[in-house]
C-alpha positions in Angstrom: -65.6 279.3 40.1 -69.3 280.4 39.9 -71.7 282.7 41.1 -73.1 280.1 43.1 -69.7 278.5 44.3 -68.4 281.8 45.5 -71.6 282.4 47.7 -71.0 279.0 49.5 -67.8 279.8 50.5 -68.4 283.4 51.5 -71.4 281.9 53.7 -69.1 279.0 55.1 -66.4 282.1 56.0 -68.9 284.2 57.6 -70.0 281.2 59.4 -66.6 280.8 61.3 -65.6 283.6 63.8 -62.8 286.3 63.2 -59.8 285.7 65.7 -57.0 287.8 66.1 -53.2 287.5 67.7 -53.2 288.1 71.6 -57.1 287.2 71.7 -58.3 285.0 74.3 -60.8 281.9 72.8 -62.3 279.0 74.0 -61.5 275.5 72.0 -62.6 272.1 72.4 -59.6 269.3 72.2 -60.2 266.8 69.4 -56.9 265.1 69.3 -54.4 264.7 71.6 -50.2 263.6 71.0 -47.3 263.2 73.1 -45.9 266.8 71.4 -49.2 268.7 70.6 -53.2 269.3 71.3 -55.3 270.2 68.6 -58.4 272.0 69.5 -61.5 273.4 67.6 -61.5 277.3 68.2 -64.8 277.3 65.8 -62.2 279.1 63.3 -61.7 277.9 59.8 -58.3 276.5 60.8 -57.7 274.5 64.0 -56.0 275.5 66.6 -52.4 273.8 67.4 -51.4 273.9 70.9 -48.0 272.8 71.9 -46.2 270.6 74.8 -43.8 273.6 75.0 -46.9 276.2 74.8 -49.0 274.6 77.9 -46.7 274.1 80.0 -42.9 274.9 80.7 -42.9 271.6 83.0 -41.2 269.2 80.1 -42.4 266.3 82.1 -45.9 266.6 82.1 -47.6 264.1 79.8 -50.1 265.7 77.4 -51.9 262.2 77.0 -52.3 262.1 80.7 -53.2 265.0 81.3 -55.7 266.3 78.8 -58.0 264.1 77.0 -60.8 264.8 73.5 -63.7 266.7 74.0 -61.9 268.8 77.5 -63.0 272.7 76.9 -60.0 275.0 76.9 -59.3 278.8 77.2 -56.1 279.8 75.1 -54.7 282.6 73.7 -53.6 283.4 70.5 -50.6 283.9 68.8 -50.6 283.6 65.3 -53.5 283.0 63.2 -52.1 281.8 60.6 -48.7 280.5 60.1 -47.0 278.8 57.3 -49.4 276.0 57.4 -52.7 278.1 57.8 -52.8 276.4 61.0 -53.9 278.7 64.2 -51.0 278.5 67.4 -52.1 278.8 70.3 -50.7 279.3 73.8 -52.1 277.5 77.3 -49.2 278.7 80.1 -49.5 282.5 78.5 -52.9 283.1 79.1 -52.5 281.3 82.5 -48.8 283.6 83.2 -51.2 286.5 82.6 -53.4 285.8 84.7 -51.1 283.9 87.0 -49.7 287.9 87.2 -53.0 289.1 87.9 -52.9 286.7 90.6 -49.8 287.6 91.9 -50.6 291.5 91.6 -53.7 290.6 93.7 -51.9 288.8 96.7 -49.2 291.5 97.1 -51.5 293.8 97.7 -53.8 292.2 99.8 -51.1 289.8 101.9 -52.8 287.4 100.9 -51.2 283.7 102.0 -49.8 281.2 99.3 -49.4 278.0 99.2 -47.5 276.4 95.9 -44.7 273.2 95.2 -41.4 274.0 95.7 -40.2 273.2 92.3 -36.5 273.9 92.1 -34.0 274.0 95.0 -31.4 276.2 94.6 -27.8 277.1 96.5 -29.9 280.5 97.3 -33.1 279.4 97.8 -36.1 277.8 97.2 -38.7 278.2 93.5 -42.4 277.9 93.3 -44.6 278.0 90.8 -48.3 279.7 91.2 -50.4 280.0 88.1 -46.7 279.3 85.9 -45.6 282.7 87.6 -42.0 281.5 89.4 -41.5 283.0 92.4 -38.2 282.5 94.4 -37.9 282.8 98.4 -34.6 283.3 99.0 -32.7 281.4 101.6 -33.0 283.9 104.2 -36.5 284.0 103.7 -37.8 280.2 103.7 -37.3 280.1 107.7 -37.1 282.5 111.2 -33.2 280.8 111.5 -31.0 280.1 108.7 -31.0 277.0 107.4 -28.2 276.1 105.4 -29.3 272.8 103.4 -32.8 273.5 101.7 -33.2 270.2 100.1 -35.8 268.9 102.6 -38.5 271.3 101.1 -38.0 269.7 97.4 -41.5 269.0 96.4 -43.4 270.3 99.7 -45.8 272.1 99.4 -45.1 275.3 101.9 -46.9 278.6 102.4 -45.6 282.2 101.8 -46.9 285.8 101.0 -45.4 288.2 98.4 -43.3 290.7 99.4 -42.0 291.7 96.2 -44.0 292.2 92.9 -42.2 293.4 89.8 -44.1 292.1 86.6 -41.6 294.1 84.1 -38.4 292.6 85.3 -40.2 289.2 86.4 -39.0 289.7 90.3 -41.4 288.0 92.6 -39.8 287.7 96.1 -42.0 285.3 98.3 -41.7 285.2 102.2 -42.3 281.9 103.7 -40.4 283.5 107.3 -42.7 285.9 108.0 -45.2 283.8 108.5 -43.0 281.1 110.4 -42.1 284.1 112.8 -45.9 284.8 113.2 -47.0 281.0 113.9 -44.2 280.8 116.7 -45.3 283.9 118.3 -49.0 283.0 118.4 -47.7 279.4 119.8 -45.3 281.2 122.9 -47.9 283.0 123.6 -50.4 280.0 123.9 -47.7 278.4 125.7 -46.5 281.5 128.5 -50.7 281.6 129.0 -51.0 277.6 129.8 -47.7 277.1 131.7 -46.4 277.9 135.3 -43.4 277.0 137.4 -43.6 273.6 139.2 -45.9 272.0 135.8 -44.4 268.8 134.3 -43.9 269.0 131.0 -43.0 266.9 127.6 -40.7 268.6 125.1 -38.4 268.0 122.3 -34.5 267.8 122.2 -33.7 271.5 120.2 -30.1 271.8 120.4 -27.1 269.8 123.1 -24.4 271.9 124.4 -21.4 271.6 126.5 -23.2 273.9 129.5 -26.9 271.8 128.8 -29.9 270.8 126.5 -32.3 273.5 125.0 -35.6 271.6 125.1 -38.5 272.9 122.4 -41.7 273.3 124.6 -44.3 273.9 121.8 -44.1 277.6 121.7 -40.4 278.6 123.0 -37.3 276.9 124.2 -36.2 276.3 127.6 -33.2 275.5 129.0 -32.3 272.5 131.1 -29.3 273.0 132.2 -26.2 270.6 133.3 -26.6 271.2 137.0 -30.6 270.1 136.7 -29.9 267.6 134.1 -30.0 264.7 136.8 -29.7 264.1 140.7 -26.7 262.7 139.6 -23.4 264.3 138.0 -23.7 264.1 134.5 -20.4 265.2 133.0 -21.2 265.3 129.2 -24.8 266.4 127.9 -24.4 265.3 124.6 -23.8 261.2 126.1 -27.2 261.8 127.6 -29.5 263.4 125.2 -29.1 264.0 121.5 -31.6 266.2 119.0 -34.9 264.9 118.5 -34.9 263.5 121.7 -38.7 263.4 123.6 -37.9 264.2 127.3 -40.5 265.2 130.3 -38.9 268.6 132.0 -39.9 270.1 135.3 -40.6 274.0 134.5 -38.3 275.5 137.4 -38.8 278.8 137.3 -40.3 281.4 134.0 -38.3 284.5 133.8 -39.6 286.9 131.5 -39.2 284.8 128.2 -36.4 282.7 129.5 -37.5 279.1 130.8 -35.4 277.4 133.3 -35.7 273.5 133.1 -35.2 270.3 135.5 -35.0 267.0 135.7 -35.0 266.8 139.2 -38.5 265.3 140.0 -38.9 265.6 143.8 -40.3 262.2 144.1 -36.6 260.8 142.9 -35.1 262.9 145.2 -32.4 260.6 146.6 -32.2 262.6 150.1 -35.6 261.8 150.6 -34.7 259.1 152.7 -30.8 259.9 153.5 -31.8 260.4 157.2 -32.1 256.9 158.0 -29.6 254.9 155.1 -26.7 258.0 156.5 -27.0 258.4 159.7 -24.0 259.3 161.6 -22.0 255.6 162.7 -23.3 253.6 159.2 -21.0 252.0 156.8 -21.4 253.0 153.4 -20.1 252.1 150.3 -19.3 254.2 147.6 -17.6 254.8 143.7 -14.6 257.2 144.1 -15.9 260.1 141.5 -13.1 263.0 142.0 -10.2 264.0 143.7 -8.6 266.9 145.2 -5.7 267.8 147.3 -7.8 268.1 150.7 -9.9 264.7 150.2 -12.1 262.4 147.6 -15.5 262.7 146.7 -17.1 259.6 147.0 -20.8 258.8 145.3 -22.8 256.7 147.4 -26.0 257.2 144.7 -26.9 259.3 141.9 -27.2 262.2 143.8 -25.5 262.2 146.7 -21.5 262.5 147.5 -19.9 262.5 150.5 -16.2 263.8 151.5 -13.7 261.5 152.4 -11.0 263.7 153.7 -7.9 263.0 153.1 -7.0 262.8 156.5 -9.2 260.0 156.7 -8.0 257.9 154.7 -6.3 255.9 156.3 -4.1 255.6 159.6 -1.0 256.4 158.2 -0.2 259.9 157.2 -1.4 260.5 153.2 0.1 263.4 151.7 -2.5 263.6 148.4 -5.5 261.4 148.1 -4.1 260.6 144.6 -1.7 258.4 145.9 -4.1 256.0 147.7 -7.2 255.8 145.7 -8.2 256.3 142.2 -10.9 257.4 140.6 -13.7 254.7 139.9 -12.4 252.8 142.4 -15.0 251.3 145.4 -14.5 252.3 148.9 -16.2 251.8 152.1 -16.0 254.0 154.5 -18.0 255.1 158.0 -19.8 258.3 158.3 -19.0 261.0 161.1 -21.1 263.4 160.0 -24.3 263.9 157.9 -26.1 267.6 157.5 -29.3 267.3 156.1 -29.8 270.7 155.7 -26.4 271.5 153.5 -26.6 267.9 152.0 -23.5 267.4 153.3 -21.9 264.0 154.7 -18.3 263.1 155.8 -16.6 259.6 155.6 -13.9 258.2 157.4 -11.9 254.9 156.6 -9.9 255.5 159.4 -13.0 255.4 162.1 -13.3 252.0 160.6 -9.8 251.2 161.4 -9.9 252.6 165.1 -10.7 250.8 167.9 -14.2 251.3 169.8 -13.4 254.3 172.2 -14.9 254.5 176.1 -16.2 256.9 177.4 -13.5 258.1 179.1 -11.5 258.3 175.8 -11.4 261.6 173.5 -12.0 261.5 170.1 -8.5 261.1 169.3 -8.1 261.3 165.4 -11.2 260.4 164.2 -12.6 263.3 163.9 -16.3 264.8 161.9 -15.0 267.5 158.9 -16.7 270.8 158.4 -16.7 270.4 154.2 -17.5 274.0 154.3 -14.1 275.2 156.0 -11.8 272.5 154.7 -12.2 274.3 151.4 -11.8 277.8 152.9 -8.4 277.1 153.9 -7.8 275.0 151.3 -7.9 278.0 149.2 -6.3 280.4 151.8 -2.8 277.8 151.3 -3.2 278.3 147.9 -3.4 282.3 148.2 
C-alpha cells in the first residue's frame, strides 16, 4: 500500500467517531426487516439492531413500527463482532432509563399509568419504560377480587411501593389509590346528602336480609322490611347486581346509610280510611297462616287479620283446615286502626243476620290483633 494510500485511510478513520461497549449513540435507520434495523451510528461499521434487542414484546412489527431515515438513541454492546458489524441495544438503554424512571416515582409517589400486559393467578404485570412491574392480587383493588382477567389490556393507574433495581422487584399499588378515590367520593357524598333525599343508586350486592345499594361514594342498605309497601319474601327475585334503582335515604347514621323504598306518595294507607272503614266488604289473597287466624292482603301493603274465630260459623279448630294460602277470600271488616295499621275481618259477620238494636253483638265480635297474640304466646308458654 503506499504512502499516499495509507494517509487516505488514516483520514477516512479519523473521520468516523470512536464508540465504545455500554456507550450511548444516536443512529439514523437506513433499512428496516421483519428480524433486524440497521442504523448509521456515523461509525465505520453500521450498527445492527435486533427484533429481540428493541423490544421483548415478540409481536411488535419492526416494519410497522419504525421506518428509514427515524433518528434513534441506542446503546452499545459490542463494537465489533465476528462480522465487524456494531450490535446495538434499543429496550437496554430504555430499561435503564425505564429504572431511572421507576427510582424517580418511588420516591416522589408519583401516579402511573401503564398496560396491563400479563395476567397472572397472583396478579396483574405492567410494563413502564420495559421495566415490568407486577401488582399483586391483593394490591389491584380495596376488596379482593378473585378473577383478574377483566383488567387484560386496560390501561389502570398505580404508584410504586416497592423499588429494588438489583433483584428486579418492583411492587406497584393500584389499591391505594382506589381506597383514596372512594374516600374523596363518601366524603362528597355524606356533604351533598340528607335523610328524606331521593336518590338513584346501583345494585352492589343481594342478600337474604336485603340489597346493598352503591350511592356514588358508600353503600347503603335497603333493607327487606323497606324493600316495598308490600311483603317481599326473597330479595334476590326482586333485584339482582347491576340493577339501577331510586332509594329514599331513611335515616344517615354515622357512616351507615339506611335505605327505602317506601315513597310516601305510594303509601297504600293513604287513603285506607275511606276504602276500610269499619262495615265494608273487602276482598283479599290469603298470604299466611297461624294457629290464632290468617293474614289476608287486601294490597301491597296492607294485611288484615282474619281470626280464626271468624271464619266461619261453625267452630274451626286451625285456620289450616279451611283456607289455604293464595287462596281469595272476602270478608267484612269490624275493625280498622289507623293509627296501628291494623284491620280485622270477619267472614262470619257476613254470614250473620242484620242485628236490632236491641240485640247484642252476639259472636261477631271486633279482635284486638295486639292481644290475640299475647295470649297466643302465653298458651304456648
Amino acid at each position: 500500500m503506499s504512502e499516499q494510500d495509507q494517509t487516505f485511510e488514516q483520514m477516512l478513520n479519523e473521520s468516523f467517531k470512536t464508540i465504545h461497549t455500554g456507550e450511548v449513540v444516536e443512529g439514523t435507520v437506513i433499512d428496516v426487516k421483519p428480524d433486524e434495523i440497521i442504523l448509521n451510528i456515523g461509525y465505520k461499521a453500521d450498527g445492527i439492531l435486533t427484533k429481540s434487542e428493541y423490544s421483548n414484546d415478540n409481536s411488535v412489527d419492526l416494519t410497522a413500527t419504525i421506518h428509514v431515515g427515524d433518528k434513534m438513541d441506542v446503546k452499545v454492546l459490542k463494537t465489533n463482532d465476528a462480522d465487524g458489524q456494531v450490535i446495538l441495544s434499543y429496550k437496554r438503554l430504555a430499561l435503564d432509563r425505564g429504572n431511572k424512571r421507576i427510582e424517580d416515582a418511588f420516591n416522589n409517589k408519583e401516579v402511573l399509568k401503564a398496560k396491563v400486559v400479563q395476567v397472572l393467578e397472583g396478579g396483574l404485570v405492567v410494563v413502564v419504560d420495559e421495566v415490568r412491574i407486577f401488582i399483586p392480587a391483593s394490591l389491584v383493588s380495596d376488596t379482593y377480587e378473585k378473577d383478574l382477567t377483566k383488567y387484560d389490556g386496560q390501561e389502570i393507574e398505580f404508584v410504586v411501593t416497592e423499588y429494588n433495581p438489583k433483584r428486579r422487584r418492583y411492587i406497584g399499588n393500584r389499591r391505594i389509590l382506589v381506597s383514596a378515590e372512594k374516600a374523596e367520593k363518601a366524603k362528597e357524598l355524606f356533604d351533598t346528602i340528607h335523610a328524606g333525599d331521593v336518590v338513584e343508586g346501583t345494585v352492589k350486592n343481594v342478600t337474604d336480609f336485603g340489597a346493598f345499594i352503591d350511592l356514588g361514594g358508600a353503600d347503603g342498605l335497603l333493607h327487606i322490611s323497606e324493600m316495598s309497601w308490600g311483603r317481599v319474601e326473597n330479595p334476590k327475585k326482586v333485584f339482582k347486581v347491576g340493577d339501577q334503582v331510586k332509594v329514599l335515604i331513611k335515616s344517615i347514621d354515622g357512616k351507615k346509610i339506611a335505605l327505602s323504598r317506601k315513597f310516601e306518595n305510594e303509601n297504600p294507607w293513604k287513603d285506607a280510611t275511606e276504602k276500610y272503614a269499619v262495615g265494608n266488604v273487602v276482598t283479599g289473597t290469603v298470604a299466611r297462616m297461624t294457629d290464632f287466624g290468617a293474614f289476608v292482603e287486601l294490597e301491597p301493603g296492607i294485611d288484615a287479620l282474619l281470626h280464626v274465630s271468624q271464619i266461619a260459623k261453625e267452630h274451626v279448630d286451625k285456620p289450616s283446615d279451611v283456607l289455604k294460602v293464595g287462596q281469595e277470600v272476602t270478608a267484612k271488616i269490624v275493625d280498622f286502626n289507623e293509627e296501628d295499621k291494623k284491620i280485622s275481618l270477619s267472614i262470619k259477620a257476613m254470614l250473620a243476620p242484620e242485628k236490632t238494636d236491641d240485640q247484642e253483638d252476639g259472636d261477631v265480635v271486633s279482635v284486638d290483633i295486639d292481644q290475640v297474640i299475647a295470649d297466643q304466646k302465653d298458651d304456648q308458654e
